[in-house]
N, C-alpha and C positions, 0 to 999 in steps of 0.2 A: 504494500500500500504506500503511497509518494507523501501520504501526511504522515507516515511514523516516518518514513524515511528524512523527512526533512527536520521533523521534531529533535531526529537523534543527531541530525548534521549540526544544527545550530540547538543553542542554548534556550529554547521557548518557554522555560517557566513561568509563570506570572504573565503572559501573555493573555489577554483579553481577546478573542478570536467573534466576530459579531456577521452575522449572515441572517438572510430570511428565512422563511419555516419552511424553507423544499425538506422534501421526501429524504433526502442525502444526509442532510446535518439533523436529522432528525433519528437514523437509526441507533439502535444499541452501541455496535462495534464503534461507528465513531463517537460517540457520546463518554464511551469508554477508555478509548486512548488519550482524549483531550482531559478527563479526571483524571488519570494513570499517568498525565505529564507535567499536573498541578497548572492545565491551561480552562482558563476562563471561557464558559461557553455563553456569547450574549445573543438572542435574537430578535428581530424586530416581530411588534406583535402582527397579528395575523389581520392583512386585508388593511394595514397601513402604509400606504406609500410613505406619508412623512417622516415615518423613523429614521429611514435613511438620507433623505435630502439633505442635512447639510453637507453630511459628508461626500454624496455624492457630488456636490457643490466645492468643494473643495478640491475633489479628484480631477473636475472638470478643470480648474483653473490651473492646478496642478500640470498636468496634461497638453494645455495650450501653452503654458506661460514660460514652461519649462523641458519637459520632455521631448514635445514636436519639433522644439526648437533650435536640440542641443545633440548633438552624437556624444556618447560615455561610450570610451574606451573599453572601462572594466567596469564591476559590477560595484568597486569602492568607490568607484569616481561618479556615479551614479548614487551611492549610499550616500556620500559625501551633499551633494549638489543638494537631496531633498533635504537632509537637513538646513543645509544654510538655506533655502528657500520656506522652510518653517519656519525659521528664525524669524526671518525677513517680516515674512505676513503678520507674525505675531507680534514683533516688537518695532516692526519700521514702515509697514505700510498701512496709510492712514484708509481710512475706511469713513463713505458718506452717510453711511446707516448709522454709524460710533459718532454722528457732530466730529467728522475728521480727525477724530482720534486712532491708535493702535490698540488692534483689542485688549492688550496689557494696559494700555492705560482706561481705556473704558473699564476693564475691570477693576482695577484699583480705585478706581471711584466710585464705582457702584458700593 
């Protein structure tokens, strides 16, 4: 199976893992190896699109702003980028919905 295979590649404990209610993340055997790897099983409720919209929103912007964009070499120069482009959105690009603040600083204020 490619999810135990990749659980035992990389270090995924404490991992939060978040999908829809398909048939697939719903059986036993997976249900079992993601508690047997101390990985977080989240899903969105059933027959709600909006659970996942912001983050699909995010994926989106992700994807245009940065990926489309950019050829990565290797797989760390690629790990590398999405972090500093996390960084970025969180602490340095101002946002019209935040009254143009960064959402770190909309949340400090709140």
């Amino acid at each position: 199976m490619k999810l135990l295979r990749e659980i035992k590649k990389y270090n995924l404990s404490n991992l939060i893992i978040h999908s829809y209610q398909g048939c697939h993340y719903k059986l036993h055997i997976y249900k079992k190896i993601l508690q047997e790897n101390d990985i977080i099983q989240s899903m969105s409720r059933k027959g709600n699109c909006y659970d996942n919209a912001c983050i699909e929103n995010f994926f989106g912007h992700l994807k245009c702003e940065l990926v489309y964009q950019t050829y990565f070499h290797t797989k760390e120069d690629l790990i590398n980028a999405i972090e500093v482009y996390i960084y970025w959105c969180n602490n340095e690009r101002f946002q019209h919905k935040l009254n143009n603040r960064t959402p770190i600083e909309f949340r400090c204020t709140a």
